[in-house]
C-alpha positions as CSV (number, residue, x, y, z in Angstrom):
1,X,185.4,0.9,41.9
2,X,186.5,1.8,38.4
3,X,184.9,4.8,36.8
4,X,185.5,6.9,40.3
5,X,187.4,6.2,43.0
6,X,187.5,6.7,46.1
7,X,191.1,7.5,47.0
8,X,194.3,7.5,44.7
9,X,195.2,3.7,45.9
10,X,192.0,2.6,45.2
11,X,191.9,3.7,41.6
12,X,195.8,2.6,41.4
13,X,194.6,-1.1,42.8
14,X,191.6,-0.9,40.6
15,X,193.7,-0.1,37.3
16,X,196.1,-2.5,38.0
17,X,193.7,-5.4,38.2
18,X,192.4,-4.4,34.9
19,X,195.9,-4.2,33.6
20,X,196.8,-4.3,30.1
21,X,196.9,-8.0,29.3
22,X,194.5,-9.9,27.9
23,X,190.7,-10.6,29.1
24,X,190.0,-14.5,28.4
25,X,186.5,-13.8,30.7
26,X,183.4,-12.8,30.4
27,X,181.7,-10.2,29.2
28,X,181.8,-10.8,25.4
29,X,183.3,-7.7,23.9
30,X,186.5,-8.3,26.1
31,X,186.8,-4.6,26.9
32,X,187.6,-3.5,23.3
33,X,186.1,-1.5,21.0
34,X,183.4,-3.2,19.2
35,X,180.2,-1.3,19.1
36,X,181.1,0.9,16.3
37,X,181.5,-1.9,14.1
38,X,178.1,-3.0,14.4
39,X,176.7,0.7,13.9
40,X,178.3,4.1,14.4
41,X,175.5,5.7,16.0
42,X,176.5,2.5,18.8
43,X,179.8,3.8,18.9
44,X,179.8,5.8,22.0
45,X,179.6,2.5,23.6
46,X,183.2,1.7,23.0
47,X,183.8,4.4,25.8
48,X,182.1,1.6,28.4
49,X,184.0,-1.8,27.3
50,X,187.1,-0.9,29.2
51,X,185.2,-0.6,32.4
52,X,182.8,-3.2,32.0
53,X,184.4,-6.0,34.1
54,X,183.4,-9.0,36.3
55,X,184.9,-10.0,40.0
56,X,188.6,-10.0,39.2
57,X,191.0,-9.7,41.8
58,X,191.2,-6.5,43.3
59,X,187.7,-5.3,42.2
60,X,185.8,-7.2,44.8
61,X,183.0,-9.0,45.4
62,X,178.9,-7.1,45.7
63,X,177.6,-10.6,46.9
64,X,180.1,-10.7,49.5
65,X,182.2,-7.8,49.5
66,X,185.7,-7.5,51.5
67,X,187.5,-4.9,49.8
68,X,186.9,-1.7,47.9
69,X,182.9,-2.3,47.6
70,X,182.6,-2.6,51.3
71,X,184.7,0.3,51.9
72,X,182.6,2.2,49.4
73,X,179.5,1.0,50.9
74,X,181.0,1.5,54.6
75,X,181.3,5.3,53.2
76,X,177.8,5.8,52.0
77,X,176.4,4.2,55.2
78,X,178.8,7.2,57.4
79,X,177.5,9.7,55.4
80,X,173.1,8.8,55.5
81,X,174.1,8.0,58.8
82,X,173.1,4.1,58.2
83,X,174.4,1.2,60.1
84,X,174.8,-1.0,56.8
85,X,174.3,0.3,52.9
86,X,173.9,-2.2,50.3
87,X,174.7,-1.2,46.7
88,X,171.6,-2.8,44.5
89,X,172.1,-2.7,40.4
90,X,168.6,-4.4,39.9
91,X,167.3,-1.3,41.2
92,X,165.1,0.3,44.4
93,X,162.7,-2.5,43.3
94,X,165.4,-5.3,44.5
95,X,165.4,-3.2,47.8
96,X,162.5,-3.2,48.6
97,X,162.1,-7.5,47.5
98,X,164.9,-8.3,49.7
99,X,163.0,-6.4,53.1
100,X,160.4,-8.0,52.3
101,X,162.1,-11.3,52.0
102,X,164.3,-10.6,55.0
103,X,161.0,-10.1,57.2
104,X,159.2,-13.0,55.8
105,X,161.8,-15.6,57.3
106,X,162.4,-13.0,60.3
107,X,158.4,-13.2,61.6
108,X,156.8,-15.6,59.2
109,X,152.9,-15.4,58.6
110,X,152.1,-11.9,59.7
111,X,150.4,-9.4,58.3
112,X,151.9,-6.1,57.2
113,X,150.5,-3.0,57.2
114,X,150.8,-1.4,53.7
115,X,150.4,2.2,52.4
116,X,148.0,1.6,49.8
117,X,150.1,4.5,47.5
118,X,152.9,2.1,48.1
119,X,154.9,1.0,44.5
120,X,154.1,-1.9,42.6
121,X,157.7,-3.5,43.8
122,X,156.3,-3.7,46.9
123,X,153.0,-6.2,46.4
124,X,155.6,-7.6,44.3
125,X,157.5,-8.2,47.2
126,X,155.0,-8.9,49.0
127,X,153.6,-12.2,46.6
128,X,157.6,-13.3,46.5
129,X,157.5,-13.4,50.6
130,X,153.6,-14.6,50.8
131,X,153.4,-11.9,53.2
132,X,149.6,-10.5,53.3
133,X,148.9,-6.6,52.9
134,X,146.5,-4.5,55.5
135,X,146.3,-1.9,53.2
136,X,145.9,1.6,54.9
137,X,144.7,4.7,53.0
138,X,146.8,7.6,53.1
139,X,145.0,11.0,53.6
140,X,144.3,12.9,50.1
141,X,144.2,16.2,48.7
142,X,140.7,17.1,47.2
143,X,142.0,20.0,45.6
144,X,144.7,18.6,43.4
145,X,143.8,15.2,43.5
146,X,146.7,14.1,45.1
147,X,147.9,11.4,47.7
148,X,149.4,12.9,50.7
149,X,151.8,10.8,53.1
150,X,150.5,8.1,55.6
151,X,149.8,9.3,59.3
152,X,149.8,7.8,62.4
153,X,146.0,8.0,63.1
154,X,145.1,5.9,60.2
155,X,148.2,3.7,61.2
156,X,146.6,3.3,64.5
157,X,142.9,2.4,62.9
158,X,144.3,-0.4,61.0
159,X,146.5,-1.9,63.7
160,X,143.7,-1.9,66.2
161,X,142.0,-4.4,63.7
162,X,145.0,-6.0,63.1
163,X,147.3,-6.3,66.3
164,X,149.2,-9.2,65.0
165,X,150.9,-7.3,62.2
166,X,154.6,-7.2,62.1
167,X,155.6,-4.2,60.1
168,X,154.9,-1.3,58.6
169,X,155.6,-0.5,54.9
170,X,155.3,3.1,53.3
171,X,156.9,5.8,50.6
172,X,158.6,8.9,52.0
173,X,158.4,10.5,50.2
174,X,155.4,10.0,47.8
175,X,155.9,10.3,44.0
176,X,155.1,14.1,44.3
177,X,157.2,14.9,46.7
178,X,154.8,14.9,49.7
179,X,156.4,13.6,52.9
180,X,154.6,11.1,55.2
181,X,154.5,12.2,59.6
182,X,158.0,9.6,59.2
183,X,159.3,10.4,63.0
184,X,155.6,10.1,64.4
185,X,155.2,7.0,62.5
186,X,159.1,5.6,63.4
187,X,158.2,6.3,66.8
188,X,154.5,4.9,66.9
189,X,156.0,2.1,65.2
190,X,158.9,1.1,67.8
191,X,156.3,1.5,70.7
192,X,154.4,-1.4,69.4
193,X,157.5,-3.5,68.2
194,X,156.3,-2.7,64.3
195,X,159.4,-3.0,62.1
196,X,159.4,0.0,59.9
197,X,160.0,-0.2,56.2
198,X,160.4,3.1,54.5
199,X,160.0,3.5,50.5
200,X,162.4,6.5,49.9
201,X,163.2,6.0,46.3
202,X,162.4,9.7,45.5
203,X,164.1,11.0,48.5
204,X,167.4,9.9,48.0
205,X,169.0,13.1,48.5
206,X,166.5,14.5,51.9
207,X,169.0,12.9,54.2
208,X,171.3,15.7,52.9
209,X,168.9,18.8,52.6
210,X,168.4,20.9,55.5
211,X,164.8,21.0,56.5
212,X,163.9,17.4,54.7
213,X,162.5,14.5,57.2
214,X,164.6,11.8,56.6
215,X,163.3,8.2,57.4
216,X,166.8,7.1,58.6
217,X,167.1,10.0,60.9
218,X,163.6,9.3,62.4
219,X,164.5,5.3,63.4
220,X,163.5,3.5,60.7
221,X,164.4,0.2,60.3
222,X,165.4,-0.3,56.6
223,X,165.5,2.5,53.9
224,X,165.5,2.2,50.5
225,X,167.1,5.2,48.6
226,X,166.8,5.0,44.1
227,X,169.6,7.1,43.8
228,X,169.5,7.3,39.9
229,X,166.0,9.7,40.0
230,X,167.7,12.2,41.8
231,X,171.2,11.9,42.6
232,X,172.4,11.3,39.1
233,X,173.6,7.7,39.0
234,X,172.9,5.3,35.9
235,X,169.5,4.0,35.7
236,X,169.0,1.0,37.5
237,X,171.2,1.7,40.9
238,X,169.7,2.1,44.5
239,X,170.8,1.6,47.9
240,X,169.3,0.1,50.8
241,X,170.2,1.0,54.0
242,X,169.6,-0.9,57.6
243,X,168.9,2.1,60.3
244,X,171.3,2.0,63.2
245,X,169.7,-1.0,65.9
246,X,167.3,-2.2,62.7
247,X,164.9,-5.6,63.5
248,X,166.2,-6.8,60.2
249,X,169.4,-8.5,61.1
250,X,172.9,-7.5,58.1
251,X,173.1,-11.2,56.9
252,X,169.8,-11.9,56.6
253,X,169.1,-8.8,54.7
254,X,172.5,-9.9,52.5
255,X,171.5,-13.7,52.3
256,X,168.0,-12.3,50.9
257,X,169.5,-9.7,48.2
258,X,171.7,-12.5,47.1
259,X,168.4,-15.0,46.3
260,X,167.3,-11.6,43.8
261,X,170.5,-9.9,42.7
262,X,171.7,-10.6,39.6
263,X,175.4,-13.0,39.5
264,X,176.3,-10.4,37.4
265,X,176.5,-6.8,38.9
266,X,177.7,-4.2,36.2
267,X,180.6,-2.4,37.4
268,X,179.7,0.5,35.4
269,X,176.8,0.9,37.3
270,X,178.4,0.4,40.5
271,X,181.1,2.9,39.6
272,X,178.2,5.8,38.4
273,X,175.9,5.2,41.7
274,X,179.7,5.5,44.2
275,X,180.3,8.6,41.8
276,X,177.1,10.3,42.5
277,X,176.7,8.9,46.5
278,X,180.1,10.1,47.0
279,X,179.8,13.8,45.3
280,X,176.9,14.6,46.8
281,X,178.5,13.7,50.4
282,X,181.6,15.8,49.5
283,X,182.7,19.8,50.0
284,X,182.1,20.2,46.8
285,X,178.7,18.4,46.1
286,X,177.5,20.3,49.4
287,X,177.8,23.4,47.8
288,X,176.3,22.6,44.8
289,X,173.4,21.4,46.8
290,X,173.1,24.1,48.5
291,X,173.2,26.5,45.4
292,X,171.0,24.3,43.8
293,X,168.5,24.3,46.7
294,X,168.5,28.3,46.5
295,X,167.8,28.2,42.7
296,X,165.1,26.8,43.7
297,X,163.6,28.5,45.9
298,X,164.3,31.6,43.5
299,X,162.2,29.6,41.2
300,X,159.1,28.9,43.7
301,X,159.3,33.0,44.9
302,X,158.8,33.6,40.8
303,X,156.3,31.1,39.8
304,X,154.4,32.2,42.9
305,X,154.8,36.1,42.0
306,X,155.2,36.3,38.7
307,X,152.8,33.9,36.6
308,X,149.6,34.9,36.3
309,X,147.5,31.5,35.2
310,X,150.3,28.9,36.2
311,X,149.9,27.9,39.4
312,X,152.3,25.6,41.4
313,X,151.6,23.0,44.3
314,X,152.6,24.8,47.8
315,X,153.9,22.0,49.6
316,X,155.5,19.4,47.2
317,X,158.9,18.4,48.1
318,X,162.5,20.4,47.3
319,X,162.9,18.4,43.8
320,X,160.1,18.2,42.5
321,X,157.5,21.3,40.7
322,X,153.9,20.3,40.5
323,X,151.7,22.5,38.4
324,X,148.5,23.4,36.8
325,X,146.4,25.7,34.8
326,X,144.5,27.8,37.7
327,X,141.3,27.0,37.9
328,X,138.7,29.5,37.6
329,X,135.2,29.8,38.1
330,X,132.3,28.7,35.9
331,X,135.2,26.8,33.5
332,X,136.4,24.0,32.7
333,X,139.6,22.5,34.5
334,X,141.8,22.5,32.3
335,X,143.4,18.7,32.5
336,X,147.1,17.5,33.2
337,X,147.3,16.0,30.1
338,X,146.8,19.3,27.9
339,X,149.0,21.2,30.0
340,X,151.6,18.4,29.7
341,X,151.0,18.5,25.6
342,X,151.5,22.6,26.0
343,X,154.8,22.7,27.9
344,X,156.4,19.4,25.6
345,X,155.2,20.2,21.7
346,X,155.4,24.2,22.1
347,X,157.9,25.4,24.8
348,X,160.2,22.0,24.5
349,X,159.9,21.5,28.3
350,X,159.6,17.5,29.1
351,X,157.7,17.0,31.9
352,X,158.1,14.1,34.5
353,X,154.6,13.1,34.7
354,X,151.0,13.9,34.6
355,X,149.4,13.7,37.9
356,X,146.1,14.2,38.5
357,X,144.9,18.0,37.1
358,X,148.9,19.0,37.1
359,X,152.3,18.5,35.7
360,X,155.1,17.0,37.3
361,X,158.9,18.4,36.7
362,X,161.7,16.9,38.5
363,X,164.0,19.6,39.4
364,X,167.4,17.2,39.8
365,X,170.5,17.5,41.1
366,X,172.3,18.2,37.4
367,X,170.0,21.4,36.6
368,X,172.4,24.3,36.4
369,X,171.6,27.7,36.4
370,X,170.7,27.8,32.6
371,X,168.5,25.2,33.2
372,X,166.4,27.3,35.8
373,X,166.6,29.9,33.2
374,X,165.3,28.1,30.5
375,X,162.3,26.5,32.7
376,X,161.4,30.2,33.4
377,X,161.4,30.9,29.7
378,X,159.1,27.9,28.6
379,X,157.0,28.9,31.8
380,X,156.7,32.5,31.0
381,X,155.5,31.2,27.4
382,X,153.3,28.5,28.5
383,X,151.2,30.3,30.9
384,X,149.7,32.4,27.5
385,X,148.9,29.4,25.6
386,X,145.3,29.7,24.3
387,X,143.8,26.6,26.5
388,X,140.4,25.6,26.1
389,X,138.0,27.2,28.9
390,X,134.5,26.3,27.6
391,X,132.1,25.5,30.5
392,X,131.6,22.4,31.6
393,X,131.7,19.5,34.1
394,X,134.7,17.4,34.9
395,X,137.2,15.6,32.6
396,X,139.0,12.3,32.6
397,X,139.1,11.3,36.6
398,X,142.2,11.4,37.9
399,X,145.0,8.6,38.4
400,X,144.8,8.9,42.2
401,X,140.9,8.9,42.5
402,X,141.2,4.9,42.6
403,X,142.6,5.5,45.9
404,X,139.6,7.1,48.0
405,X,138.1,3.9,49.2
406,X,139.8,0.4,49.7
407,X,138.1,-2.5,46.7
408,X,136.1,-5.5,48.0
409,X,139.1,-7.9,48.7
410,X,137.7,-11.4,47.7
411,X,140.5,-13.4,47.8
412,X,144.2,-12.9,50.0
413,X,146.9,-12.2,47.9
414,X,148.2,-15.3,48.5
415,X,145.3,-17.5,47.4
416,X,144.9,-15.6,44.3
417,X,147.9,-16.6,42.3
418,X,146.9,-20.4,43.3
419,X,143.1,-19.9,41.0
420,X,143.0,-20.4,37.7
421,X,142.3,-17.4,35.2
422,X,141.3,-16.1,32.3
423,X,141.7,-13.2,30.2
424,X,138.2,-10.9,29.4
425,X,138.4,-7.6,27.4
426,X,137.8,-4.5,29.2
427,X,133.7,-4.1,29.2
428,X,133.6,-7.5,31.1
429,X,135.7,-6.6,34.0
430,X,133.5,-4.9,36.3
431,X,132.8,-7.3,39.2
432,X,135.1,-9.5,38.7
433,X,138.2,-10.6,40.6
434,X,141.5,-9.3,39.3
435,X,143.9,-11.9,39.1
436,X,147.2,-9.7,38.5
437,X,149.0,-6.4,39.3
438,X,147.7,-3.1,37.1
439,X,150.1,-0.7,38.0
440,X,151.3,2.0,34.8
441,X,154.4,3.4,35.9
442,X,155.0,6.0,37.0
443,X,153.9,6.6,39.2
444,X,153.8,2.4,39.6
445,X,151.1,2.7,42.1
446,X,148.5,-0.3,41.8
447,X,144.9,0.8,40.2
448,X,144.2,-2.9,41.5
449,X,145.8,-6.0,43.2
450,X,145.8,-9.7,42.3
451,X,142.5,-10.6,44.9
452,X,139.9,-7.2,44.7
453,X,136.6,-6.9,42.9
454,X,137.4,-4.7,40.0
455,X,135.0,-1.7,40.2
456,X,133.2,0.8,37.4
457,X,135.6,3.1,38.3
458,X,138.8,1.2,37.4
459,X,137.8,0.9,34.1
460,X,138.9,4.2,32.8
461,X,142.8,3.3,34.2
462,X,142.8,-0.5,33.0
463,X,144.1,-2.3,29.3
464,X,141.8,-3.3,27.2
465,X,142.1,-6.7,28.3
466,X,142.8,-8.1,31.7
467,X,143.7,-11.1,33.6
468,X,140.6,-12.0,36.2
469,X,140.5,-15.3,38.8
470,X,138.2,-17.4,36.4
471,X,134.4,-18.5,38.0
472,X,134.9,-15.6,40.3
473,X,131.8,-13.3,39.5
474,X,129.4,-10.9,41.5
């Protein structure tokens, strides 16, 4: 790689196929300095152009790699304990495609059972491979309005109705942090020849955390790891990874990520998610993890003992914070959304997301110890802030409310991007058939898919217009 190498000959090799002559290829700027001439606030760019290369000699190959991208890759697969690691620069949503792909051409016209939390790149991936969803409802939490992880009993409800299904698709762990039953699942799953499909974007680092389930320790068949939320690479880079004895066979994984990758891999993302992979597998990253991993739980031991109308969620994962004003009797709940406005405009503390009546703050590998401290300040602060308590009934619902009951499915996935459409304006919606994807992101989970009767309730969560199968009607 370029920007971090793995071993003094490799950067030596890697140098010397940049060299100093010069660059008659692509890209445009030629490695030289050219950003500041356009603007100086672009000039900070400059410090990327000498890295920003294509497949010379030497610097290998990510559609077919044979030299220092397989051995990086061969690396990162030791270390998760993978058979096979594919870099992916067109991010976890690529990933997750390419499975899909892969198991389209590997057991053609079978259903898959689908975690109906799952990401929007997954119906995505789903439409690309004409694969059809079961979708099966994760259990939620009443409480804080929150999805919880998939278990095997509802697993086992769908596949009674559907026996012919040929895989299982699902995040571990959800957007929040909350892990799904993986090695009951992995092992349900392998008992009735189910090829196992695991969403790990915001788990990238579990496999290396004492206590965390990992998916590729449990058996699954293909993991998908988007290492730039949590393990500090560039946006944009991921890695899937095939489970040792996976269904989905290396090339036709690779022949499938080659039909979506880009022909154009930037090597200075390549070089940021080796960088951060790497670290975090070394000495030195180990300790930081572990330091960073007892920051946190300092953190947890405070919140819990020392604020007073903050309240955090008790079984989130390592990384991530989830909290909310504690409710009390007789008021009002105080929403996300104003405790999100709180903690951003008055205590400078920029939250990951609103989810459901709390606040999501990713606690990521880079936070150092003035970080904690400074969280603890704006926390300290926030939990005083004069927030409205005036009785009354609830507020906005919640994101995650859409997900209590599966929608009338009217048409298959399929057979809804072959109908005609039409665009109507919100207050026209209800009952009819939704002919596209509504998915804000984050958390990227679908309020509805291309096929369902769009309900009352999906209103609140939907644009003010909306693409619906035209002549479809109640």
């Amino acid at each position: 790689m370029v920007a971090f190498p793995i071993n003094d000959a490799l950067y030596n090799e890697t140098r010397s196929a940049l060299g100093t002559g010069l660059r008659c290829h692509v890209p445009g700027h030629g490695g030289q300095p050219w950003f500041g001439t356009i603007s100086d606030r672009l000039a900070w760019l400059d410090t990327l152009t000498p890295f920003d290369t294509t497949e010379l000699p030497g610097l290998d190959t990510l559609s077919d790699p044979a030299g220092i991208i397989l051995e990086s890759q061969t690396l990162v697969a030791q270390t998760y304990g993978a058979a096979h690691s594919f870099y992916l620069v067109n991010g976890a949503s690529a990933g997750l495609h390419a499975s899909l792909l892969a198991l389209s051409w590997l057991k053609p016209n079978q259903p898959v059972l689908v975690a109906r939390n799952a990401h929007r790149a997954v119906i995505a991936g789903l439409l690309l491979a004409r694969l059809e969803p079961i979708w099966v409802l994760p259990s939620y939490d009443e409480d804080w309005h929150l999805w919880d992880g998939l278990t095997v009993d509802a697993l086992e409800a769908a596949f009674r109705q559907h026996p012919h299904a040929s895989a299982i698709v699902l995040p571990h762990p959800t957007y929040e942090g909350r892990p799904a039953d993986i090695q009951r699942i992995a092992s349900w799953a392998k008992a009735h020849s189910l090829v196992v499909i695991v969403d790990e974007a915001h788990g990238t680092l579990w496999p290396l955390i004492d206590g965390c389930p990992s998916a590729l320790q449990a058996g699954a068949d293909v993991v998908v790891h988007s290492a730039h939320k949590s393990a500090g690479s560039l946006t944009q880079t991921a890695v899937l990874h095939l489970g040792p004895g996976s269904a989905l066979p290396k090339q036709t994984v690779a022949q499938a990520l080659n039909l979506l990758h880009t022909s154009s891999p930037s090597y200075p993302l390549l070089a940021s998610l080796e960088a951060a992979l790497l670290y975090w597998a070394s000495a030195t990253g180990r300790q930081q993890l572990n330091h960073h991993m007892q920051r946190i739980h300092e953190l947890e031991q405070w919140i819990d003992h020392t604020l007073t109308t903050l309240e955090r969620h008790q079984h989130t994962g390592p990384l991530q914070c989830l909290l909310r004003v504690k409710p009390q009797p007789g008021q009002r709940i105080v929403e996300g959304q104003t405790l999100a406005e709180a903690m951003e405009e008055c205590y400078g503390l920029r939250y990951e997301a609103v989810s459901g009546m709390g606040v999501l703050l990713l606690l990521h590998g880079a936070f150092t110890d003035a970080c904690f401290d400074r969280l603890k300040t704006g926390l300290a602060a926030c939990q005083t802030h004069p927030f409205e308590t005036a009785p009354s009934a609830t507020g906005t619902p919640a994101y995650s409310d859409n997900l209590q009951h599966l929608p009338e499915q009217v048409l298959s996935l399929a057979d809804s991007q072959q109908k005609p459409t039409e665009v109507l304006p919100k207050h026209e919606l209800a009952g009819r058939c939704a002919a596209q994807v509504y998915a804000p992101c984050p958390p990227g989970i679908a309020v509805v898919v291309p096929g369902e009767r769009i309900e009352a309730g999906h209103l609140p969560w939907l644009p003010d217009s909306f693409s619906v199968i035209k002549g479809e009607a109640p």
